[in-house]
Biopython code that builds the backbone (N, CA, C, O; Angstrom):
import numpy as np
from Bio.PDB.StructureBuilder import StructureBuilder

atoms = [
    (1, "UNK", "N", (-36.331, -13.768, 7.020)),
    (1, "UNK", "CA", (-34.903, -13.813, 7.194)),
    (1, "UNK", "C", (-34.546, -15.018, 8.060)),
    (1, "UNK", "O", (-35.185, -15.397, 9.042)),
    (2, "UNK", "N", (-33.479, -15.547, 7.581)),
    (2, "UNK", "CA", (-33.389, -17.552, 8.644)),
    (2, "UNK", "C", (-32.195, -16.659, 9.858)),
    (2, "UNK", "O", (-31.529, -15.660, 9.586)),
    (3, "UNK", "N", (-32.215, -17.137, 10.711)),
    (3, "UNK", "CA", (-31.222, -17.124, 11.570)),
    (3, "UNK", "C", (-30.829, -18.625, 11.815)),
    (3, "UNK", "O", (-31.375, -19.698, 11.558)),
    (4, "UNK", "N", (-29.352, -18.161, 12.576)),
    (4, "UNK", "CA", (-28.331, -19.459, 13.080)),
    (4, "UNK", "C", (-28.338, -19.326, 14.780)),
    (4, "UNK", "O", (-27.995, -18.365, 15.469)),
    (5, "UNK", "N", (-28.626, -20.060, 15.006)),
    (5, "UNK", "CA", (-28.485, -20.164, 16.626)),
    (5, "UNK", "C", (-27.189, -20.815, 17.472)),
    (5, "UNK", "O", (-27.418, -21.865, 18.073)),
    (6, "UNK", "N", (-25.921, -20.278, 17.546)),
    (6, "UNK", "CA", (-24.730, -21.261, 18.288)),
    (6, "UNK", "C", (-24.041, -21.168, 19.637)),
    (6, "UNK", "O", (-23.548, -20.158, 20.138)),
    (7, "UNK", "N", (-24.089, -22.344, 20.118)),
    (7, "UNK", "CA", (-24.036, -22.338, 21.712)),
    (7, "UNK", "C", (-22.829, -22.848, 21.669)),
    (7, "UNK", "O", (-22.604, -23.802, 20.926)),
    (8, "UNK", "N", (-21.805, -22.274, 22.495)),
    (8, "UNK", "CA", (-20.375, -22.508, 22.612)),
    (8, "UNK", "C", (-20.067, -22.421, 23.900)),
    (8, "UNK", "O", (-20.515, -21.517, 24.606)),
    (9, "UNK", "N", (-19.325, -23.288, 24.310)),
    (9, "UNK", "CA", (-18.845, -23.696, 25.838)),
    (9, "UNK", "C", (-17.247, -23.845, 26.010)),
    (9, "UNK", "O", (-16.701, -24.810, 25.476)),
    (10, "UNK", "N", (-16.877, -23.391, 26.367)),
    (10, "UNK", "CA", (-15.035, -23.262, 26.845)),
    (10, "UNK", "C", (-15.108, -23.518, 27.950)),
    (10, "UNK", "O", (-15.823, -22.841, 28.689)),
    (11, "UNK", "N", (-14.144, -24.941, 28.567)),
    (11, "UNK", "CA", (-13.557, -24.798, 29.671)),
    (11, "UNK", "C", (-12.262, -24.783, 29.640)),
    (11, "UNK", "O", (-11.607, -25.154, 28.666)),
    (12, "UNK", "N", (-11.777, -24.343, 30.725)),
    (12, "UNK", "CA", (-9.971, -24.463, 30.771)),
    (12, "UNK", "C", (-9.816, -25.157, 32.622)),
    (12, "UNK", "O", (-10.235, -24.892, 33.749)),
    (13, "UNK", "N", (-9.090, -25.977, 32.049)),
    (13, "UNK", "CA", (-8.885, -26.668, 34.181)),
    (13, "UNK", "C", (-7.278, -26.044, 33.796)),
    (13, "UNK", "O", (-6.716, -26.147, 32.705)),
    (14, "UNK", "N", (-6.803, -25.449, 34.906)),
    (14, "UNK", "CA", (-5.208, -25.107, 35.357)),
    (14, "UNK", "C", (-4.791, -25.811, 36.350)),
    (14, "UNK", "O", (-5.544, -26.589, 36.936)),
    (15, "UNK", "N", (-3.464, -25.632, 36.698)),
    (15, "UNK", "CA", (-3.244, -25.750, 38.091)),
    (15, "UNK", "C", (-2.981, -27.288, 38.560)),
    (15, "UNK", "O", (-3.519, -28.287, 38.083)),
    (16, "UNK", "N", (-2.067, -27.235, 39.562)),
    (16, "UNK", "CA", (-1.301, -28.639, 40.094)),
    (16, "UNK", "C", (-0.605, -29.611, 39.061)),
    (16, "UNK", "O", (-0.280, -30.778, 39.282)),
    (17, "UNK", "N", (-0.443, -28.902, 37.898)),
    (17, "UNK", "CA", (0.202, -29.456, 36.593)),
    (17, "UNK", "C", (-0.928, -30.318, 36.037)),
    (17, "UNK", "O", (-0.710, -31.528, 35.988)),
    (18, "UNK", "N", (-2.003, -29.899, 35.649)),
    (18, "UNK", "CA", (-3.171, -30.281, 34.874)),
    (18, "UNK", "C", (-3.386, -28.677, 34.288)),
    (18, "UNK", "O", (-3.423, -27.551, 34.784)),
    (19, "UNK", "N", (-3.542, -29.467, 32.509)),
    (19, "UNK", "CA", (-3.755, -27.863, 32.049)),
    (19, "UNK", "C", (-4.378, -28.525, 30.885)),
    (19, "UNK", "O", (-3.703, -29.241, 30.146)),
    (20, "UNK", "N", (-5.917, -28.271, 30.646)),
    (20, "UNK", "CA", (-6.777, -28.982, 29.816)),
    (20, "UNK", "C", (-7.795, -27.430, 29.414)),
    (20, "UNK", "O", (-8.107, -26.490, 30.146)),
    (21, "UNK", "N", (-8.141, -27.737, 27.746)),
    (21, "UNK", "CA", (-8.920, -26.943, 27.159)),
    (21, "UNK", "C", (-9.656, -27.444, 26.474)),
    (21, "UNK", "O", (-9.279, -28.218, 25.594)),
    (22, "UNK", "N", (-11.289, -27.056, 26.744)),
    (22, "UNK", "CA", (-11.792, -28.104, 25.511)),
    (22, "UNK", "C", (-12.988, -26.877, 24.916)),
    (22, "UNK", "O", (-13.350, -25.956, 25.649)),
    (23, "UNK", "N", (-13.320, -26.987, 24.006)),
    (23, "UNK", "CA", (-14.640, -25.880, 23.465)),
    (23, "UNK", "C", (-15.354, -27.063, 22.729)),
    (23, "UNK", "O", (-14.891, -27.979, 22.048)),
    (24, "UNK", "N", (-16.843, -26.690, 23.148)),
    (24, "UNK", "CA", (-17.906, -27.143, 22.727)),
    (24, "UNK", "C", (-18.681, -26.631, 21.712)),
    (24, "UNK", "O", (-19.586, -26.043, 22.302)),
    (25, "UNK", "N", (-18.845, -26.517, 20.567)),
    (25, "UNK", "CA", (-19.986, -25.507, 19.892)),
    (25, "UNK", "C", (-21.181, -26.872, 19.296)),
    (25, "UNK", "O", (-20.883, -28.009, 18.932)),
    (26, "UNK", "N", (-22.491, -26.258, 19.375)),
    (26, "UNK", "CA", (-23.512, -26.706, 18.447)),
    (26, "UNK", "C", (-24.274, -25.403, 17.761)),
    (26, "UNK", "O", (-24.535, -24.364, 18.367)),
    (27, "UNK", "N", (-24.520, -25.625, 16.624)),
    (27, "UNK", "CA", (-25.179, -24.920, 15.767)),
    (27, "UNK", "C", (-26.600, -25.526, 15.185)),
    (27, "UNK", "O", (-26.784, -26.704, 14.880)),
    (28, "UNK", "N", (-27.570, -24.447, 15.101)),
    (28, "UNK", "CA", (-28.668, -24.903, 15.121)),
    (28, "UNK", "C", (-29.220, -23.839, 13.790)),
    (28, "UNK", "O", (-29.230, -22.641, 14.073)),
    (29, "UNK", "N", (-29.602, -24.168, 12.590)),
    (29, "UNK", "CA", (-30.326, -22.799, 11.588)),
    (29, "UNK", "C", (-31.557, -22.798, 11.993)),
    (29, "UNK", "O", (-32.148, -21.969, 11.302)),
    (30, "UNK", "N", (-32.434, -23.390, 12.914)),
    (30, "UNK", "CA", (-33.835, -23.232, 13.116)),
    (30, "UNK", "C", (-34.106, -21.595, 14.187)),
    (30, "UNK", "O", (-35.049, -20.857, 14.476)),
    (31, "UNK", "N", (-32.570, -21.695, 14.482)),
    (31, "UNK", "CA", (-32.958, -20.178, 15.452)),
    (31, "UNK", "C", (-34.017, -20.105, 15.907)),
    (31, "UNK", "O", (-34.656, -19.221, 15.336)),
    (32, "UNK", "N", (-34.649, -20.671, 16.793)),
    (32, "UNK", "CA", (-35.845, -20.954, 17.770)),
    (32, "UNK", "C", (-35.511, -19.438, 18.554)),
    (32, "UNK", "O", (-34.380, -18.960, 18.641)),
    (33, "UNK", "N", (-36.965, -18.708, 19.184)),
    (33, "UNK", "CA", (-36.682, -17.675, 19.878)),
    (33, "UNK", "C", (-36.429, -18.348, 21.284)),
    (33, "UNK", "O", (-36.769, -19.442, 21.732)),
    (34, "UNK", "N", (-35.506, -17.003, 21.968)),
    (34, "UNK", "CA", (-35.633, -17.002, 22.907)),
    (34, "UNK", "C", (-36.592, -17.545, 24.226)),
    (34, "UNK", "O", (-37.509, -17.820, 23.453)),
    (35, "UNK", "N", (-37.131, -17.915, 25.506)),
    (35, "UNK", "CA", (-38.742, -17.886, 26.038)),
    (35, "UNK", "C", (-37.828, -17.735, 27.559)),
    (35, "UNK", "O", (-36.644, -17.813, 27.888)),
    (36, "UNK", "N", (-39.119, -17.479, 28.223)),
    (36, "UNK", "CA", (-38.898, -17.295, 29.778)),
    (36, "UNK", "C", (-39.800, -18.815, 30.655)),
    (36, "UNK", "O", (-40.752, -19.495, 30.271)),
    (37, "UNK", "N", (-39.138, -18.864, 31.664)),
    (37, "UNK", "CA", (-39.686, -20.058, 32.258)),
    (37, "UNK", "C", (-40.156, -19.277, 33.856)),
    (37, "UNK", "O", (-39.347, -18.444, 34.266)),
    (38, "UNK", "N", (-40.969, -19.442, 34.420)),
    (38, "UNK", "CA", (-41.128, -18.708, 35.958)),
    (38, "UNK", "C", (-41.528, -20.113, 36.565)),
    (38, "UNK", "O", (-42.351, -20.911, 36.118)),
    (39, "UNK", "N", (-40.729, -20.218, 37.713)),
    (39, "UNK", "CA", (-40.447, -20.801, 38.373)),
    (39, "UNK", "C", (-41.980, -20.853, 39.559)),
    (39, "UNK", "O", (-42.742, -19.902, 39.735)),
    (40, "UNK", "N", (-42.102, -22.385, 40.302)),
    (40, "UNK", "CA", (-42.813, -22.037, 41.309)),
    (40, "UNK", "C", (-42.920, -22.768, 42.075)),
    (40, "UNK", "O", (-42.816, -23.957, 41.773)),
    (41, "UNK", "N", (-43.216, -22.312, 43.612)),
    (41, "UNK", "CA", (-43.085, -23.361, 44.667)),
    (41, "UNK", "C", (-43.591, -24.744, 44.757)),
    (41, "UNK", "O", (-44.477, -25.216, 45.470)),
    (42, "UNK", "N", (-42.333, -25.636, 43.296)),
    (42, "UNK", "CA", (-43.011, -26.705, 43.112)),
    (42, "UNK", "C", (-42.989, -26.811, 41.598)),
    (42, "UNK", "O", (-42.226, -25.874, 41.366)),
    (43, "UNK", "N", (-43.290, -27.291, 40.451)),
    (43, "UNK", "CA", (-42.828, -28.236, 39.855)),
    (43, "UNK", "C", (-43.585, -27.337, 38.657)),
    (43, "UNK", "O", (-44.726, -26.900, 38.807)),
    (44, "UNK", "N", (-42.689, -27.099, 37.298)),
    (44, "UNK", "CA", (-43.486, -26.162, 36.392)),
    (44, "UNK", "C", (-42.750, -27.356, 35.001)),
    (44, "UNK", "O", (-41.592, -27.720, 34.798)),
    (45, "UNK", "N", (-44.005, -27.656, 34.306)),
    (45, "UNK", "CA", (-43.365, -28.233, 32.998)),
    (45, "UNK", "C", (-42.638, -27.481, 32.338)),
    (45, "UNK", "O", (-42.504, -26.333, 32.760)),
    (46, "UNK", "N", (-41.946, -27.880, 31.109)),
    (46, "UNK", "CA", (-41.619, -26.705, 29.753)),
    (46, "UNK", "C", (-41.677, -27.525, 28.892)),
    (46, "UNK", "O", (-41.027, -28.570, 28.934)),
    (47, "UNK", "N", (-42.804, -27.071, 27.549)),
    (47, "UNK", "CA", (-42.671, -27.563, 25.975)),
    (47, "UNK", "C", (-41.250, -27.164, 25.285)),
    (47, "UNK", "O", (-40.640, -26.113, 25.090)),
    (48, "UNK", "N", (-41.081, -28.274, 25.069)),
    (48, "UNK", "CA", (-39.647, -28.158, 23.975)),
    (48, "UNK", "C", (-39.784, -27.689, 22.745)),
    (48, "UNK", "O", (-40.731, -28.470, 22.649)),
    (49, "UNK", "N", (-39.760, -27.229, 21.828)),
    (49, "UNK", "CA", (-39.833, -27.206, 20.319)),
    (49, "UNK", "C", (-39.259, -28.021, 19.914)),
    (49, "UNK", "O", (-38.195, -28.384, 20.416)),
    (50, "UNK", "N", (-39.990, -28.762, 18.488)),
    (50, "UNK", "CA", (-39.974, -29.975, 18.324)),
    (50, "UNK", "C", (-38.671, -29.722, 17.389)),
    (50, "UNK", "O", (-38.132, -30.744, 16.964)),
    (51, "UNK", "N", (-37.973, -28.175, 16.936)),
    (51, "UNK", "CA", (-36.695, -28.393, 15.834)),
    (51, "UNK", "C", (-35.550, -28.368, 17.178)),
    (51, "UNK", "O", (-34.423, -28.705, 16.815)),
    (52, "UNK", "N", (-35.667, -28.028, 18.634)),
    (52, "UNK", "CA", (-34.771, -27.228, 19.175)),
    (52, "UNK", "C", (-33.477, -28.790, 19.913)),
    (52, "UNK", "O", (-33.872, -29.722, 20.614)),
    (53, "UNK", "N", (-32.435, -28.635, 19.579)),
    (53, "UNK", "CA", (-31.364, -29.399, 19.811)),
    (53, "UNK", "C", (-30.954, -29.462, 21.065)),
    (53, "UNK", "O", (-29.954, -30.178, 21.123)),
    (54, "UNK", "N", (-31.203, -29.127, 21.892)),
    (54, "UNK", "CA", (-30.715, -28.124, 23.134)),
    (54, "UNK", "C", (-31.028, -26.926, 23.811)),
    (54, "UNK", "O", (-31.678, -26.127, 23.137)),
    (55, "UNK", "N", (-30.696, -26.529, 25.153)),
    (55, "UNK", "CA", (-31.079, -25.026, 25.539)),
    (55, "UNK", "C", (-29.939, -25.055, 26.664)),
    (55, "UNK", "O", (-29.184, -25.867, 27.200)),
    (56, "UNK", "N", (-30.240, -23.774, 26.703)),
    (56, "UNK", "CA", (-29.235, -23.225, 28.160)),
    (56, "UNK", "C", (-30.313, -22.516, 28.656)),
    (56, "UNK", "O", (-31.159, -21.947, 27.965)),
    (57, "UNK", "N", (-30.258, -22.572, 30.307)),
    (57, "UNK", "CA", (-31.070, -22.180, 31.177)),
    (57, "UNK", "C", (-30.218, -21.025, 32.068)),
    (57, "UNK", "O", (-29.299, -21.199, 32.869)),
    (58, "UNK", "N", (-30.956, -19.625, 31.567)),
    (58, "UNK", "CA", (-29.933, -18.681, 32.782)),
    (58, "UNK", "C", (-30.632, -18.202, 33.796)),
    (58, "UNK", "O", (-31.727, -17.686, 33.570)),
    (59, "UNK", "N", (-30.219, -18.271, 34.851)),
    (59, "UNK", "CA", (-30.944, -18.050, 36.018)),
    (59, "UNK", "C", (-30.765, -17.193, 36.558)),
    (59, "UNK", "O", (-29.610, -17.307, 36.966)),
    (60, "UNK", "N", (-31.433, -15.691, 37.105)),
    (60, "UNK", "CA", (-31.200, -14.740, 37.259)),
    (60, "UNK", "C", (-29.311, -14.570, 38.096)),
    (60, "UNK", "O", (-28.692, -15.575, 38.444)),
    (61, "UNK", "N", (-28.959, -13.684, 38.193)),
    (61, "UNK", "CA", (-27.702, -13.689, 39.038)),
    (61, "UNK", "C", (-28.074, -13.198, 40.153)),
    (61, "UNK", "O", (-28.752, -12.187, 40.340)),
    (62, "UNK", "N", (-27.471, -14.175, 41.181)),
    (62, "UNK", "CA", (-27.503, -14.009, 42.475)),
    (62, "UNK", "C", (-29.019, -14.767, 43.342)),
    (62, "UNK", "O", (-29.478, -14.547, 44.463)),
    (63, "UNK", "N", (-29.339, -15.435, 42.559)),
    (63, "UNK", "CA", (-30.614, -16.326, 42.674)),
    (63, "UNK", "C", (-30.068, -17.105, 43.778)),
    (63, "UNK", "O", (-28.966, -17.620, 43.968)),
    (64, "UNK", "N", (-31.554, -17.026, 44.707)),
    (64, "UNK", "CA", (-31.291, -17.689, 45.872)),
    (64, "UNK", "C", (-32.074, -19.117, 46.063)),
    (64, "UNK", "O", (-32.021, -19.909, 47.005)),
    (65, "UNK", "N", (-32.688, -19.160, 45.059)),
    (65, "UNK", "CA", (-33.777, -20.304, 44.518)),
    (65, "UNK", "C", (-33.133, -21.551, 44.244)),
    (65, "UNK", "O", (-32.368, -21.768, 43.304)),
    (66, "UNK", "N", (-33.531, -22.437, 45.218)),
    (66, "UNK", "CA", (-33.270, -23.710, 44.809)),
    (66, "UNK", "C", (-33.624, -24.627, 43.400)),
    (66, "UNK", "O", (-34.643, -25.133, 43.868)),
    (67, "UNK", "N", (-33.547, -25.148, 42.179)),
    (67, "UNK", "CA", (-33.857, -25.109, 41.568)),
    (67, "UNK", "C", (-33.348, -26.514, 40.784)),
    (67, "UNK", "O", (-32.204, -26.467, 40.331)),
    (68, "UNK", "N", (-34.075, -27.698, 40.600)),
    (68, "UNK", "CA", (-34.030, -29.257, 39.859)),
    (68, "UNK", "C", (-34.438, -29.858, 38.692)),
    (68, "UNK", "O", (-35.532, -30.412, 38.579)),
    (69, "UNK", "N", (-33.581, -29.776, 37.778)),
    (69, "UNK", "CA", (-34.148, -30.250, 36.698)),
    (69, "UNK", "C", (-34.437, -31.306, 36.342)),
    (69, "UNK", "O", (-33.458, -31.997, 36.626)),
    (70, "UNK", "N", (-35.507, -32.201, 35.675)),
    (70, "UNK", "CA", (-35.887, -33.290, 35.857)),
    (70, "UNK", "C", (-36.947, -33.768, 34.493)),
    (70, "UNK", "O", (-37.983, -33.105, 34.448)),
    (71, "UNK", "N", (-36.801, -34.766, 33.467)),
    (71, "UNK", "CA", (-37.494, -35.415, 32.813)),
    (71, "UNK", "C", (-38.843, -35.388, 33.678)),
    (71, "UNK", "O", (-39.124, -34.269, 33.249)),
    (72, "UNK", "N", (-39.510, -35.566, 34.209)),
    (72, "UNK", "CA", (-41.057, -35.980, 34.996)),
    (72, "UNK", "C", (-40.901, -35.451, 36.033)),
    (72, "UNK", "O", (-39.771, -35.329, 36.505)),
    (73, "UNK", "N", (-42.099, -34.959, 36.716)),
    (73, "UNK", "CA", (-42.341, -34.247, 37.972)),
    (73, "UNK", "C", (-41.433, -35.103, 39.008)),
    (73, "UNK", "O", (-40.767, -34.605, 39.915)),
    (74, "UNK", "N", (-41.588, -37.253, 38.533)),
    (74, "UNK", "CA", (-41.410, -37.832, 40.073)),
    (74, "UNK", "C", (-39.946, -38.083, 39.481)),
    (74, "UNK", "O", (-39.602, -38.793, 40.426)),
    (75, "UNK", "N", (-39.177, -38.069, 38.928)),
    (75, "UNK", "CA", (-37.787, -38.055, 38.844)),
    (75, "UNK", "C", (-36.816, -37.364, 40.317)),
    (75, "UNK", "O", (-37.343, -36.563, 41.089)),
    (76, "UNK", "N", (-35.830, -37.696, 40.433)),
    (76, "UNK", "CA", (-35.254, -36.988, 41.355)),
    (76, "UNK", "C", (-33.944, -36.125, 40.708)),
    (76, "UNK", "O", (-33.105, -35.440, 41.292)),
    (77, "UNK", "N", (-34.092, -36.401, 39.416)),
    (77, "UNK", "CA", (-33.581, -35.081, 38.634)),
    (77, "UNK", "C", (-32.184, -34.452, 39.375)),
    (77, "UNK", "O", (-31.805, -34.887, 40.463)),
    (78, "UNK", "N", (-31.548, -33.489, 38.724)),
    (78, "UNK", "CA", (-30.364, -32.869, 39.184)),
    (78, "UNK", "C", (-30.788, -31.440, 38.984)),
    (78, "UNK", "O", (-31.414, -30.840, 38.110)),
    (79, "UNK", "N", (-30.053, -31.033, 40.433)),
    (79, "UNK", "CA", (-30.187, -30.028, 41.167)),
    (79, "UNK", "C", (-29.012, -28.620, 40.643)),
    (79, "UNK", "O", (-27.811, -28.843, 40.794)),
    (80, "UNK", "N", (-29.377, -27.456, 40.144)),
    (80, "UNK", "CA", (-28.673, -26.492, 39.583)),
    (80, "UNK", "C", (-29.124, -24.828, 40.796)),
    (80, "UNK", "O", (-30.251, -24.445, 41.112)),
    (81, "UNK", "N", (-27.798, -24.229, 41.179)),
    (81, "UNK", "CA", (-28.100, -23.320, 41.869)),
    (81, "UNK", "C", (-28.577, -24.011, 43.323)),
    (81, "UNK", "O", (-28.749, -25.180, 43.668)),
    (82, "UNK", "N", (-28.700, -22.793, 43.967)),
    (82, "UNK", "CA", (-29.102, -21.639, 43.994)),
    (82, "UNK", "C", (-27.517, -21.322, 44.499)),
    (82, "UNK", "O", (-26.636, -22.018, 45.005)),
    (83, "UNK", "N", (-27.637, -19.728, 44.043)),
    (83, "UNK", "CA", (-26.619, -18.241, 43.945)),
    (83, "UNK", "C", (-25.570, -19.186, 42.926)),
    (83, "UNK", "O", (-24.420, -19.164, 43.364)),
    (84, "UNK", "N", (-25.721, -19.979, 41.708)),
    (84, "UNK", "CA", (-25.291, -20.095, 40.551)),
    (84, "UNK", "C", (-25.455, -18.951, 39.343)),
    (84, "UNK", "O", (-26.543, -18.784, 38.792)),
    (85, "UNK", "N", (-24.479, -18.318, 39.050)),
    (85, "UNK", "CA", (-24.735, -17.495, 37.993)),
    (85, "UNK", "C", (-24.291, -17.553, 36.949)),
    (85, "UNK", "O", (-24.125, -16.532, 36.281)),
    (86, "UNK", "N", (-23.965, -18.788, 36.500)),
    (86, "UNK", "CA", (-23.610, -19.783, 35.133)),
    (86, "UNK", "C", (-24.421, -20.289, 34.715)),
    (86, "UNK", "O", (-25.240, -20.820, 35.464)),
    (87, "UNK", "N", (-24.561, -20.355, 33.292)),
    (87, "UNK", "CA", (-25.934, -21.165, 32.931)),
    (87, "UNK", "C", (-25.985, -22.690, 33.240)),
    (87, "UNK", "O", (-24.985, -23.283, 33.645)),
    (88, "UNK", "N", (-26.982, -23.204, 33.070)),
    (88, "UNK", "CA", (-27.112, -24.754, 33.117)),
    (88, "UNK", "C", (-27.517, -25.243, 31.620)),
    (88, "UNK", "O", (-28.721, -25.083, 31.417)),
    (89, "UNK", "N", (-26.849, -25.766, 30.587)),
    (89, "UNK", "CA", (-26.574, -26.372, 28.940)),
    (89, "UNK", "C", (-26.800, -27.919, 28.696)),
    (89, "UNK", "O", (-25.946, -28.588, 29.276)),
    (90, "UNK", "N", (-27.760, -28.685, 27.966)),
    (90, "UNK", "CA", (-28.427, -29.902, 27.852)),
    (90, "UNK", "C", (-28.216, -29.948, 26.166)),
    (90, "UNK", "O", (-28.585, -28.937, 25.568)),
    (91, "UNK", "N", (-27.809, -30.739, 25.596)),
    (91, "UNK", "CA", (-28.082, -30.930, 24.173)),
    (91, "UNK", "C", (-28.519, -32.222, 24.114)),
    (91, "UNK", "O", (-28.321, -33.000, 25.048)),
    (92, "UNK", "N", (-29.152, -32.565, 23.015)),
    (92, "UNK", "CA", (-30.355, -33.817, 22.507)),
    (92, "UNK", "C", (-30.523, -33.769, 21.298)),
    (92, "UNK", "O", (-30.537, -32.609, 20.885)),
    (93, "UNK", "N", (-30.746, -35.024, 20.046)),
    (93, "UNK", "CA", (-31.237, -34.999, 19.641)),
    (93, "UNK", "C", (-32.788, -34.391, 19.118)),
    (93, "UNK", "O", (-33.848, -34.581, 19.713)),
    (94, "UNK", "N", (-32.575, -33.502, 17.662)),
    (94, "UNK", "CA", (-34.351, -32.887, 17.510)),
    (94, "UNK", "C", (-35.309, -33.643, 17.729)),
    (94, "UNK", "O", (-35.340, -34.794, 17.294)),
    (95, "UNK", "N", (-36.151, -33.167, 18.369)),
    (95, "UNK", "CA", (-37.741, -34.204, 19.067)),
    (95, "UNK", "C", (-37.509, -35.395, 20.001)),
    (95, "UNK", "O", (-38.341, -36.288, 20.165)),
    (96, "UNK", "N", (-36.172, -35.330, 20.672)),
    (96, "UNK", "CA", (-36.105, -36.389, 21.650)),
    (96, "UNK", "C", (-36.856, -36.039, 22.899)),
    (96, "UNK", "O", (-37.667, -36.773, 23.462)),
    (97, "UNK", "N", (-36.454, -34.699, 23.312)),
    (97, "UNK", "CA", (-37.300, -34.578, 24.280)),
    (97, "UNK", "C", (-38.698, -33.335, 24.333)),
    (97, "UNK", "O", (-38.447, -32.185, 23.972)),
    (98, "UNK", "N", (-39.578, -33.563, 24.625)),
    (98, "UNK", "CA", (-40.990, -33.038, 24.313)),
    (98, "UNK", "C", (-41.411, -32.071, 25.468)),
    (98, "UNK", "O", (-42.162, -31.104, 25.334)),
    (99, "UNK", "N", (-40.854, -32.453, 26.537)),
    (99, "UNK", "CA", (-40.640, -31.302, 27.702)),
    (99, "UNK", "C", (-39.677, -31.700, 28.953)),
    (99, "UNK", "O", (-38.775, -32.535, 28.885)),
    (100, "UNK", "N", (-39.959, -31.107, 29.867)),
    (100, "UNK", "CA", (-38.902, -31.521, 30.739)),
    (100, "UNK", "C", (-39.388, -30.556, 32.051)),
    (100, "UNK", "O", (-40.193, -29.698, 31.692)),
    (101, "UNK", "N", (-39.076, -30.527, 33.432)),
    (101, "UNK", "CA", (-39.879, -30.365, 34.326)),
    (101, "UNK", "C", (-38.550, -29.515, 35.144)),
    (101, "UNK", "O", (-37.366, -29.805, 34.973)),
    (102, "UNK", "N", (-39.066, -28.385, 36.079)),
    (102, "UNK", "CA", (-38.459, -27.846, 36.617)),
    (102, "UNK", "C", (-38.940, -27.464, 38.181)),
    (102, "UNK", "O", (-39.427, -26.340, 38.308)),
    (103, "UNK", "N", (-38.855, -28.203, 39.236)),
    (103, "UNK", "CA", (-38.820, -28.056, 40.216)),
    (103, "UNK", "C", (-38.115, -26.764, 41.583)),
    (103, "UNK", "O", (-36.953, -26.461, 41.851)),
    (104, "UNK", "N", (-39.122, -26.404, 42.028)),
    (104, "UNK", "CA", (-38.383, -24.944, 42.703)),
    (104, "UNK", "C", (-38.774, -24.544, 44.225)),
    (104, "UNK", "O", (-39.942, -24.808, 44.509)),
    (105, "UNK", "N", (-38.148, -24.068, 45.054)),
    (105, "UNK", "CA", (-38.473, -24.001, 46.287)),
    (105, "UNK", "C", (-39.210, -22.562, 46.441)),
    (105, "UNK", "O", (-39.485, -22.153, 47.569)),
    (106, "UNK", "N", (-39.587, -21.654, 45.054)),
    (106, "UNK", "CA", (-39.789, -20.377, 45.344)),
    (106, "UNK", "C", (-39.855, -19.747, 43.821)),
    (106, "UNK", "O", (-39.081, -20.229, 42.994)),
    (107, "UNK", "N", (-40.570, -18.898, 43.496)),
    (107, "UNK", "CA", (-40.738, -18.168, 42.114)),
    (107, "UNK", "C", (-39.628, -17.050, 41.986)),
    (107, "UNK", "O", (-39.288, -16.170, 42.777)),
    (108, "UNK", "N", (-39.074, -17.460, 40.424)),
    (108, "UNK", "CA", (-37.990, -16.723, 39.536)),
    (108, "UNK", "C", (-38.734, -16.851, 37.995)),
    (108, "UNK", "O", (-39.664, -17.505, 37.523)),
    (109, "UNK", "N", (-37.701, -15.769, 37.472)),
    (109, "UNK", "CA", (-38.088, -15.836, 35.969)),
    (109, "UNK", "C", (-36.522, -16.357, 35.361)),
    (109, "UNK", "O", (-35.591, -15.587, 35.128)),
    (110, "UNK", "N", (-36.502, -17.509, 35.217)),
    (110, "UNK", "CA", (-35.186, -17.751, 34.231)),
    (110, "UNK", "C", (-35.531, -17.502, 32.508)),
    (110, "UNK", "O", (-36.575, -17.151, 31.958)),
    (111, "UNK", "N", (-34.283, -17.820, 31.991)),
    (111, "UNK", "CA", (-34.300, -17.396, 30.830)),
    (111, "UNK", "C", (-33.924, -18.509, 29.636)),
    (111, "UNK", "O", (-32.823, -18.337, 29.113)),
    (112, "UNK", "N", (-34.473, -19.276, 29.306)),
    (112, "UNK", "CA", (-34.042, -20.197, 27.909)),
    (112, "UNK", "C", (-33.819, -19.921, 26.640)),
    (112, "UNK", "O", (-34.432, -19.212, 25.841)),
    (113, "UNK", "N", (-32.556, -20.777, 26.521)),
    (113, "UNK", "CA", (-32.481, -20.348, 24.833)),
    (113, "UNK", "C", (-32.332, -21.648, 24.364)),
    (113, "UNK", "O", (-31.716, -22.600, 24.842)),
    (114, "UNK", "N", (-33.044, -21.528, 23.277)),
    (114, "UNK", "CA", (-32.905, -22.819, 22.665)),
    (114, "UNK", "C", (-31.838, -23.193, 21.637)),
    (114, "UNK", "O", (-31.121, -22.285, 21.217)),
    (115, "UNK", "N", (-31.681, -24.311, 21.236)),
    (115, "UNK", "CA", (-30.018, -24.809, 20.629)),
    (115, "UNK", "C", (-30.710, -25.484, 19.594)),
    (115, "UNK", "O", (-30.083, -26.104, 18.735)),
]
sb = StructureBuilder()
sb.init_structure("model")
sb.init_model(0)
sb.init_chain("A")
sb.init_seg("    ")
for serial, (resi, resn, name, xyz) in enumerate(atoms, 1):
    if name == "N":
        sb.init_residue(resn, " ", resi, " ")
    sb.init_atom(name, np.array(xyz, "f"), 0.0, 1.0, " ", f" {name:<3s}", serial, name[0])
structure = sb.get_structure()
């Protein structure tokens, strides 16, 4: 059975007479599963799948874990969380990127989905 995989993003800014809406969707038919990433004091790769377009990274709620995402261990990468309980969303070209590195002050189990 094929599945569709679609990641959709809404923001709305209000307020001080700025009033902006924008929605994001990508759709993916490779429906890549789900995977878990565990975090550790210090720097954990992740294999990409070579069909997957994108992922969103959810990080437990109420996570107190510092947590940097980063192309290569020595990158200085950008920093997501801690006590963020919104996902963190990357899209790419298929097979652009082959993994990608996640830096942490302390062990969690986040949650990826791939796009």
């Amino acid at each position: 059975m094929s599945k569709t995989a679609t990641t959709t993003i809404a923001t709305t800014v209000s307020g001080d007479g700025l009033n902006a809406q924008q929605t994001v969707s990508n759709v993916n038919t490779s429906a890549l599963p789900p995977s878990t990433v565990t975090t550790a004091n210090g720097s954990v790769t992740v294999t990409v799948p070579a069909a997957a377009q994108g992922f969103t990274i959810y990080p437990p709620i109420g996570s107190v874990i510092t947590k940097t995402l980063k192309g290569i261990a020595g990158d200085t990468g950008v920093p997501f969380g801690p006590g963020a309980s919104f996902p963190a969303s990357i899209g790419f070209a298929a097979g652009a990127i082959p993994s990608f590195v996640i830096t942490a002050n302390g062990i969690e189990t986040l949650q990826v989905v791939w796009a």
